[in-house]
C-alpha positions, 0 to 999 in steps of 0.5 A: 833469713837463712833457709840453712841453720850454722848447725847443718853447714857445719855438719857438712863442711866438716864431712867434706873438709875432715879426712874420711873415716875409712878409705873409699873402697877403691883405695888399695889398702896395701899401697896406702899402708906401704906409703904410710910407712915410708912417709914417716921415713921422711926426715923432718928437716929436709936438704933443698935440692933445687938449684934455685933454692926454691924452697929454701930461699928467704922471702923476700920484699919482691916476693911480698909485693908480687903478693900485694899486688896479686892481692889488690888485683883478685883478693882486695875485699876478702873476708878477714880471719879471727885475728880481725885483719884485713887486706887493706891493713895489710897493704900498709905494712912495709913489705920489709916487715911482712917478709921478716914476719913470713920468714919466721912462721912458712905456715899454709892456712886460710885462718887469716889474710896474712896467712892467706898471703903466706900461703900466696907466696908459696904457691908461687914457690911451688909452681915456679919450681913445677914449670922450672923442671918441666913437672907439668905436662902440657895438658895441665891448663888449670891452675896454670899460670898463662894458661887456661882452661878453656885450652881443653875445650879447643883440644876436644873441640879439634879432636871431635873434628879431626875424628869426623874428618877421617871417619873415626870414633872418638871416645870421650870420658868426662871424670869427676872426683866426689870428695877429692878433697877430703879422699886426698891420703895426706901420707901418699900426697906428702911421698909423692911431693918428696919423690918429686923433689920437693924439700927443704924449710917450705917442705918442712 
């Protein structure tokens, strides 16, 4: 039996999933007050400014085989949502009938496999847009298609030799954020998505 009751899970995932309370002490309260206001600024039916149409353009049934197919590879035996459907349901349904479903909702969750699906094919709208207008520096390996994170590995390994080999001090710092999830300001994050040029119906 479980050592740790459903009870107390709950207790903490919904400390770590919830927006805090107050703000950590570090936030400057004057920018995040400042940001809370021009974020409401933002109208709630934004122009796609890509000239890919990132953000704009339909999904389509390529779109919803890529998923499949990044399904069948990482996600096949994913635990089903509420709506009690799996991912191996969801492989039956013609691609033309999910796109037409996913045209209708653009909704980001992880209540279901289809809105984990979903979710998929915006991600992948987003990162294309990111690599598109050379968003990401080149020192983003995580979560980075062809890309890995053992990448800065090697960049410190190479840094650490390259410091003894010229007989200078290297100075490392390994930061980790304590509740990055939950910490994120939600206003702040959706201004910075809008000033880098994201918008249109997936922004909406």
């Amino acid at each position: 039996p479980s050592q740790v009751s459903a009870s107390q899970l709950q207790l903490v995932f919904s400390q770590r999933l919830n927006p805090l309370p107050e703000p950590p002490p570090h936030f400057d309260e004057s920018v995040r007050s400042l940001n809370k206001s021009l974020s409401r600024a933002i109208p709630l039916r934004t122009t796609d400014a890509s000239t890919e149409r990132f953000f704009s353009r339909e999904i389509s049934e390529l779109d919803v085989a890529l998923a499949k197919k990044h399904v069948r590879r990482r996600h096949s035996k994913g635990a089903r949502g509420v709506d009690a459907v799996s991912y191996e349901q969801i492989m039956t349904i013609p691609n033309t009938v999910l796109a037409a479903l996913f045209n209708r909702c653009l909704l980001i969750g992880l209540e279901s496999c289809l809105l984990k699906m979903l979710t998929l094919i915006i991600d992948k709208r987003v990162r294309e847009w990111a690599e598109a207008v050379t968003f990401l520096p080149d020192s983003q390996n995580g979560f980075r298609e062809k890309y890995r994170t053992h990448n800065n590995s090697f960049i410190l390994r190479s840094s650490i030799d390259e410091a003894r080999a010229n007989g200078k001090p290297l100075y490392v710092a390994f930061i980790d954020l304590k509740n990055a999830f939950p910490s994120t300001d939600l206003p702040t994050l959706w201004l910075k998505l809008w000033r880098a040029g994201i918008s249109g119906p997936l922004f909406d």
